[in-house]
Structure formats: structure tokens, C-alpha cells
C-alpha positions in Angstrom: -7.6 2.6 -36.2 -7.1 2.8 -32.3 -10.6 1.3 -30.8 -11.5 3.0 -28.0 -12.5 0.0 -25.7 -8.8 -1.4 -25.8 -7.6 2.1 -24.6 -9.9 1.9 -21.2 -9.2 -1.8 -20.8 -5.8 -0.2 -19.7 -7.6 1.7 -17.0 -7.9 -1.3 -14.7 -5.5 -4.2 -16.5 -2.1 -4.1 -15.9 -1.7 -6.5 -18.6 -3.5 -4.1 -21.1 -1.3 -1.5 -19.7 1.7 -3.0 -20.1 0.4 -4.0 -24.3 -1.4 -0.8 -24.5 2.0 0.9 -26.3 2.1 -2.0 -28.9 -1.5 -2.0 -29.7 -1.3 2.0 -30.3 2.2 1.0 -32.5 0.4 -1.3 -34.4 -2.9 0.8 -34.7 -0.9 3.6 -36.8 1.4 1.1 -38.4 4.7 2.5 -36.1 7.6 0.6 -35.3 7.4 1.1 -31.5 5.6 3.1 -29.0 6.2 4.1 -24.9 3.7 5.7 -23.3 3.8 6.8 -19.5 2.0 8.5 -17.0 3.1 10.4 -13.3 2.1 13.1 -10.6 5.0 15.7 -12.5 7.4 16.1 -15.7 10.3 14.1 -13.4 7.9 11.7 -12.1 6.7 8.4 -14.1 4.7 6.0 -12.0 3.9 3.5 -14.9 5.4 2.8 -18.5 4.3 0.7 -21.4 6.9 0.2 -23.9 5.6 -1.3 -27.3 8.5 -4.1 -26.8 10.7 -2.8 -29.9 13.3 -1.9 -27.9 15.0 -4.4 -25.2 14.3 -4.1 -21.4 18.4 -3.6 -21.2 17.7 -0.5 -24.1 15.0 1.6 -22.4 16.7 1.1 -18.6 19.9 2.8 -20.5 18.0 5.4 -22.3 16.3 5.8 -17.9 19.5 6.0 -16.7 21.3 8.5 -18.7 19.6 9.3 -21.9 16.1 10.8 -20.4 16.9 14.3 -20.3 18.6 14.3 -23.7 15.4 13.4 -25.2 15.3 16.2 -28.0 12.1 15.5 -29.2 10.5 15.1 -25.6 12.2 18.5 -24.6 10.8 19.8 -27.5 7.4 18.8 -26.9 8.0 20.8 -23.2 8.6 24.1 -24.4 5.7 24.2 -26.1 3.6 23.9 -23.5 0.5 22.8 -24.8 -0.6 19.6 -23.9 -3.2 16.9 -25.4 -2.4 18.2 -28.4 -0.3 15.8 -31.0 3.1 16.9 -32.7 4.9 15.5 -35.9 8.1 16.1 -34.2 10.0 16.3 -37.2 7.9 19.8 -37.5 9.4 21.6 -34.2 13.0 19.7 -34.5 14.6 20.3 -37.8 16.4 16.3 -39.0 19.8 18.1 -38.7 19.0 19.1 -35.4 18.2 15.1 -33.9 21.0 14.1 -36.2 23.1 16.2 -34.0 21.8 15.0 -31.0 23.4 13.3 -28.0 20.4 10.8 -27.5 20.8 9.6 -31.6 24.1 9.6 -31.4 25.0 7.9 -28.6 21.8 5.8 -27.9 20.3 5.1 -31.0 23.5 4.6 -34.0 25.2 2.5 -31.1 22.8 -0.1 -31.6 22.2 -0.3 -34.7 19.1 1.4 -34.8 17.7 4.1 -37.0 14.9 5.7 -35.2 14.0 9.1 -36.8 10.3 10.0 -37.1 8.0 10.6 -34.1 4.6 11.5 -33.3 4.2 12.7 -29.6 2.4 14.7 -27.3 2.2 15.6 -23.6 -1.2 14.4 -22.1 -2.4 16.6 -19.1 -5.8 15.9 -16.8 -5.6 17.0 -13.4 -2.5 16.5 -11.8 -1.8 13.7 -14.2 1.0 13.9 -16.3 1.7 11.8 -19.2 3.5 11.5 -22.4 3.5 9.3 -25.8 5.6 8.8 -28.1 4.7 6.8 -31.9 8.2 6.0 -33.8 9.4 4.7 -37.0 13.0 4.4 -38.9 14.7 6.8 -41.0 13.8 4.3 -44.2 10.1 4.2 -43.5 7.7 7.3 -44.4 7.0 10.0 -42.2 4.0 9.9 -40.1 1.0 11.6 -42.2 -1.8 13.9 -41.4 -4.0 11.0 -41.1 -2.4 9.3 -38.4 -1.3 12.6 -36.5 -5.5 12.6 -36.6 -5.5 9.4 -35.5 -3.4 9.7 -32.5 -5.0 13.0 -31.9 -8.4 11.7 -31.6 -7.5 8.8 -28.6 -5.5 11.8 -26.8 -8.3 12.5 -24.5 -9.6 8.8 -23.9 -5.6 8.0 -23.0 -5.6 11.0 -20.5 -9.0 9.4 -18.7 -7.1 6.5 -18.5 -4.3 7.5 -17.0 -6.3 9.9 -14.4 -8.3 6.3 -13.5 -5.2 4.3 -13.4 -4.0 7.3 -11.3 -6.8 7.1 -8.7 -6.5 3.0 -8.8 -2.8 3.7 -7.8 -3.9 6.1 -4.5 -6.5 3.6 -3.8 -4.2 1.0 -3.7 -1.2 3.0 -1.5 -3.9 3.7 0.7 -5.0 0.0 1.2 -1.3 -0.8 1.7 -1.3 2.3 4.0 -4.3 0.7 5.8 -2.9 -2.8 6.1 0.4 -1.9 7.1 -1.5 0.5 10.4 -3.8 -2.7 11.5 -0.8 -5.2 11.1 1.2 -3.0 13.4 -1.6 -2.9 15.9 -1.0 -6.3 18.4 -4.3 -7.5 18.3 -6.0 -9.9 15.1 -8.7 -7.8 13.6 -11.8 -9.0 11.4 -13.9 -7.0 9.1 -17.3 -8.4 8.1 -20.0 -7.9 5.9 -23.5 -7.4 7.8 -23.9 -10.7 6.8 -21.0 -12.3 8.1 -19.1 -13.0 5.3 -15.8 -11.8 5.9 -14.3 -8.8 4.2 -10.3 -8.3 5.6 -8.4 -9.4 8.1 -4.5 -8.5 9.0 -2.1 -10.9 9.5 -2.3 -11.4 12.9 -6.1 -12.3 12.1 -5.1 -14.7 9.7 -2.3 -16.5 11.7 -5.0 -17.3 14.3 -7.2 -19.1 11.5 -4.0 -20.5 10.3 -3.8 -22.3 13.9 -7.1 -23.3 14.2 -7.0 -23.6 17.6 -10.0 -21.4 18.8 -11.1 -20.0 15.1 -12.0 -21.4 11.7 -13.2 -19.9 8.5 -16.0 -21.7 6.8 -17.5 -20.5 3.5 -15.7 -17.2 4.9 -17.6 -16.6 7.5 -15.6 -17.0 11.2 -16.4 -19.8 13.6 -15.6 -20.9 16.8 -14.2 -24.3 17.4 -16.2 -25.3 20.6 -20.0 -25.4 20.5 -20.5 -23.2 23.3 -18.0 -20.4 22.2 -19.8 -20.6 18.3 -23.3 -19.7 19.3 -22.3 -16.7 21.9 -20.1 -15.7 18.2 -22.8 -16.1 15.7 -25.4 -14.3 18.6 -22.7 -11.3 19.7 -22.0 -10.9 15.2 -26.3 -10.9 15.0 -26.8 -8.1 17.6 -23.4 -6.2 16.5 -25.2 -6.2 12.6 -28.7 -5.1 13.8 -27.8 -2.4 16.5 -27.9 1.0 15.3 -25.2 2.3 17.6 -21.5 1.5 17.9 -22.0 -0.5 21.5 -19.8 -3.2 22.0 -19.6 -6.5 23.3 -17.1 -9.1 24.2 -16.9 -12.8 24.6 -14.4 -15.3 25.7 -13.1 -18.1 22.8 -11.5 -20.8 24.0 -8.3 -22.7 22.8 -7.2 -26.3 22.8 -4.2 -24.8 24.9 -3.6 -21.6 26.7 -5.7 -18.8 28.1 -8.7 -18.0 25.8 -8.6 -14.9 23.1 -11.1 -12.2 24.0 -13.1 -11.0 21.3 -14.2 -7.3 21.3 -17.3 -7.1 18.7 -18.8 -3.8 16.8 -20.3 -2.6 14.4 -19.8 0.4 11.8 -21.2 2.6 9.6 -19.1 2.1 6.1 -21.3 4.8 3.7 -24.6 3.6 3.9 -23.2 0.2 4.7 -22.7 -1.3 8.3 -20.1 -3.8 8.9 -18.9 -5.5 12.0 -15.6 -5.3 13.6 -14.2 -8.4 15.0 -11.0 -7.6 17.7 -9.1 -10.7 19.1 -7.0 -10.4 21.8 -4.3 -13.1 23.0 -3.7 -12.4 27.2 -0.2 -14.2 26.2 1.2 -12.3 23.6 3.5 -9.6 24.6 3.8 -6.0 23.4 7.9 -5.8 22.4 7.6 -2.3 22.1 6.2 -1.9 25.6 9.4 -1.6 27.3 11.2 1.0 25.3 8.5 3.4 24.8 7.6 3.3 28.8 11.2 4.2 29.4 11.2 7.0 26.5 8.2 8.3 27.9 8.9 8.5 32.0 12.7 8.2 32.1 12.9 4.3 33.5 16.0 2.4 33.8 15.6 -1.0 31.8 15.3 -2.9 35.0 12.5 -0.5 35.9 10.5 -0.7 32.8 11.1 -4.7 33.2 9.4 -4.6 36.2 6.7 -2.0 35.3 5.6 -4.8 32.6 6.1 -7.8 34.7 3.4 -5.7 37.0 0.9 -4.9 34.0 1.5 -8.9 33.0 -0.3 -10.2 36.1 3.1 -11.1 38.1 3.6 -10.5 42.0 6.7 -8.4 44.1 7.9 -11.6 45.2 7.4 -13.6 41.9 9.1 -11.4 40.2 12.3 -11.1 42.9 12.2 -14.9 42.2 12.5 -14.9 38.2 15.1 -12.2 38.6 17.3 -13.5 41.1 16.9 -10.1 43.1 16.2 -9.7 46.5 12.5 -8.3 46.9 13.9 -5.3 48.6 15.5 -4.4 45.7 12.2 -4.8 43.5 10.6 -2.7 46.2 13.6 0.0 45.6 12.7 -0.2 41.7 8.5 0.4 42.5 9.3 3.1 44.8 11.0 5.0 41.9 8.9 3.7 39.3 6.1 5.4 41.3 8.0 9.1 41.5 9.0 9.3 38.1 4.9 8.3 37.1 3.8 10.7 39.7 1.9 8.0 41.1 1.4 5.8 44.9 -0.3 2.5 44.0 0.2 -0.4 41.8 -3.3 -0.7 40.7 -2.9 3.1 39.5 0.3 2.3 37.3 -1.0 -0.3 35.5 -4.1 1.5 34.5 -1.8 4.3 33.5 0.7 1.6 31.4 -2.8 0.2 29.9 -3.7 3.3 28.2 -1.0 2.8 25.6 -1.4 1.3 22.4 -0.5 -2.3 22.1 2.0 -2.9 19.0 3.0 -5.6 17.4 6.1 -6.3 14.6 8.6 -3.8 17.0 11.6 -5.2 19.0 12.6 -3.6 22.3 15.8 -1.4 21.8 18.0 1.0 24.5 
């Protein structure tokens, strides 16, 4: 008997995934089992393989055996789907005894693998397949367990339509995660509460430090007294406004210039949560420097200096660091300003500030 329940524990248990083929096997008395579901007949994002055959076995039959499935191809053409076949009804025994995939798979390793029950499973865009197996000495596969198999059809294709919407939901996490890591600022997601929900890496390497931020009970605190109540006060009003205002507050460090924390709040659903952005003055955005020269046409030395500007640093200071004469950095601005169609150095870096800052890139020609 197949129970139900141990079907949809497959839904959201990779481990009862991965046993799901064996507990089918076993549930009809076959001698193995692989089930699989994907978006298409040439796609399989997961398989569950009843454990009869050895990893080794199945990557062989992957790699050059697939499309000589008989009994798979079969199933195909007869294009009807969550319905359950005795394949030993729609390909004749002399026909899979002539086959490439018993011949060359199966005999070479001493295995006599000859009755099948399968069936392509169809809801939505999901697409799966399963296939119940025994040996050429054991019986055939009766009308009763045809029945059997026939009656979890439906409950396996829910499954694999959740497991299917699991697997978006989880690509578009990734998706998500990989987007905020590659911004260069540490970002915080809280509850309304406080209690926090994500952060990215460069979040969690500043709570690694503990040099400005801690988390406690997982909710974020600041390590001077001062800086903790203008947190826990801007997080308050950022949780009870109704709008998306924003505030900011200063956090200082043992060391080093103090992170600036932008702080809002949004609407999630019918949920609100609270945005946390920190921002570290020091860190430098790698990418700066190649994408100003992609986008106005700068030299390197140019683009150097455009960024030295935007970081804070003076004509002459720079000269200085450079080893130029400040003539010669004067040259650079003049050109910088033509090819950014602009006349004063207060106007480039507010034009240089509107890009994105990025984080994980390196600076390339």
C-alpha cells in the first residue's frame, strides 16, 4: 500500500525525496524504483533512485543510456500522461530484449531487469516520470499494483508541482542574496519588532567585527550607549511610521570613521519591516573606476583622479600621493570636466555619486 502522507512528506524533505523511490519500491513489492521531476521531457531538476542500482550505474545509464530508454520512449508516444502503463503491454519482451539499453546496460552487469510499471506525470509545467521495476525471474506486475501505483499518480504530481515552486522560491532567494551582496553597503532586514530577519554578507562581516554592531537575542545593537538608544529610537519610529521616510544616524567604531546607518521601513504584504543600510566612509567601490571610464571615455589616470576627488582628497594632495606635478592634475580636471560636460568640482562629484556603489568587482582596463 503507498500511504499518502509519506508521498507529500517529499514535498518539502529532501531526505523524503531522496527515499521516496524506495518507499514506492517497497510499497508494490518492486525491486527498484527512480522517479524524477523537471520544467520539460530533456530537463530533470531532481531524481530519487530507490538505491538498487549503484550511483556509478544510474550516472552511466545519464550519460549514454537515457535516450535508449525503450520503455520511457514508449511511454512518450503515447502521450497521455498520469495515467499508469504495464510496459510489458506497449513493448513486446522481444522487442526490450533487442534493445540497446538491455543489452548494453543491463546484461553487462549482471542484471536482469525486465518488468516495468511507468507513467509520465504532468501538472502544469511540471514534468515528471516513474518507473516500478522487477527481474525477468520475478512475476509481472498485476492489475492490482498497476491500481496501486495509479491511485498515488495524482498525489506524486502535487508533489512535484510543490517541490517545483519550493525550487523557484529558493533560486529566487539566491537570486535575491546574490543582488544585495553585490550592493557595497551591509544591509539588515527586521521584523517590526526588531528581531532580525536577513542580512548579506557584508551585514554579517560587520557583526562578525563587533566593532560598532552586535547581535543580541537577534535583534542589532550598538556598542556605545549613546549610539544604542538613537538605534533602538530611529528602529521605533521607522516600525510605527506609516510612510517610507527615512532617517539616519551615526555608529561609532572603536577605530575609524563611524558607519552611517540609513533606517526604513516597508510594506511586506500586510507586514511592515524595517530596513537597516550601513555604510562604511572607508570602504571603496572597486568597480568605480572602470565603469566611470566605460561610461565618459577617461584615461585610467583620469578616472584615478575623478575618485580620489569623490573620496574627499585635495589638487595638491593628490599631486603629492602621485608623484605628479599639480599642473599636471590640473591638465587631467580640465579634461575630466569636457568629457563630463561639466565646470566645477563640486558638480562632478555629485554627478560620480549618483552611481551605484558595488561591492565583490575588481577594477579591470
Amino acid at each position: 500500500m503507498i500511504r499518502t502522507e509519506e508521498i507529500y512528506d517529499a514535498a518539502a524533505d529532501d531526505a523524503a525525496f531522496d527515499q521516496l523511490a524506495a518507499t514506492l519500491a517497497e510499497a508494490v513489492g518492486a525491486r527498484s524504483a527512480v522517479i524524477h521531476w523537471g520544467h520539460g521531457a530533456d530537463h530533470a531538476a531532481e531524481i530519487s533512485y530507490s538505491g538498487y542500482f549503484s550511483d556509478a550505474q544510474m550516472a552511466l545509464y545519464d550519460e549514454e543510456f537515457q535516450s535508449d530508454d525503450i520503455w520511457g520512449t514508449a511511454l512518450v508516444q503515447r502521450d497521455q500522461a498520469n495515467r499508469v502503463w504495464n510496459c510489458e503491454a506497449i513493448v513486446p519482451d522481444a522487442v526490450y530484449e533487442g534493445s540497446r539499453i538491455y543489452n548494453e546496460w543491463i546484461r553487462p552487469m549482471g542484471d536482469d531487469t525486465f518488468h516495468c510499471l511507468g507513467g509520465i506525470v504532468q501538472r502544469g509545467a511540471v514534468l515528471g516520470h516513474i518507473g516500478l521495476h522487477r527481474g525477468r525471474t520475478q512475476k509481472q506486475f498485476d492489475a492490482q499494483e498497476l491500481h496501486a501505483v495509479q491511485q498515488s499518480i495524482d498525489h506524486i504530481g502535487r508533489m512535484f508541482e510543490i517541490r517545483s515552486k519550493l525550487d523557484r522560491a529558493a533560486h529566487y532567494g539566491r537570486s535575491l542574496h546574490a543582488t544585495i551582496d553585490m550592493v557595497g553597503h551591509a544591509v539588515f532586514t527586521l521584523n517590526a519588532q526588531g528581531v532580525l530577519i536577513d542580512c548579506n554578507r557584508a551585514a554579517d562581516r560587520i557583526l562578525s567585527r563587533g566593532d560598532a554592531l552586535t547581535l543580541r537575542q537577534r535583534r542589532i545593537k550598538a556598542r556605545e550607549a549613546r549610539d544604542e538608544d538613537a538605534l533602538q529610537a530611529a528602529l521605533r519610529a521607522a516600525a510605527a511610521r506609516q510612510d517610507s521616510q527615512a532617517s539616519a544616524i551615526f555608529v561609532h567604531r572603536e577605530q575609524g570613521l563611524p558607519y552611517m546607518l540609513s533606517i526604513a521601513a516597508v510594506r511586506i504584504g500586510s507586514e511592515r519591516q524595517v530596513v537597516v543600510i550601513a555604510t562604511d566612509p572607508a570602504d571603496r567601490d572597486m568597480s568605480l573606476t572602470s565603469r566611470i571610464r566605460a561610461l565618459y571615455g577617461l584615461t585610467r589616470a583620469e578616472a584615478e583622479v575623478v575618485e580620489a576627488l569623490c573620496a574627499g582628497q585635495g589638487l595638491e594632495e593628490l599631486s603629492q600621493e602621485r608623484g605628479v606635478a599639480i599642473n599636471t592634475v590640473r591638465t587631467q580636471l580640465k579634461n575630466i570636466y569636457v568629457k563630463l560636460d561639466c565646470s566645477r568640482q563640486s558638480e562632478l562629484v555629485a554627478r560620480i555619486s549618483q552611481l551605484p556603489r558595488l561591492s565583490s568587482f575588481d577594477g579591470q582596463d
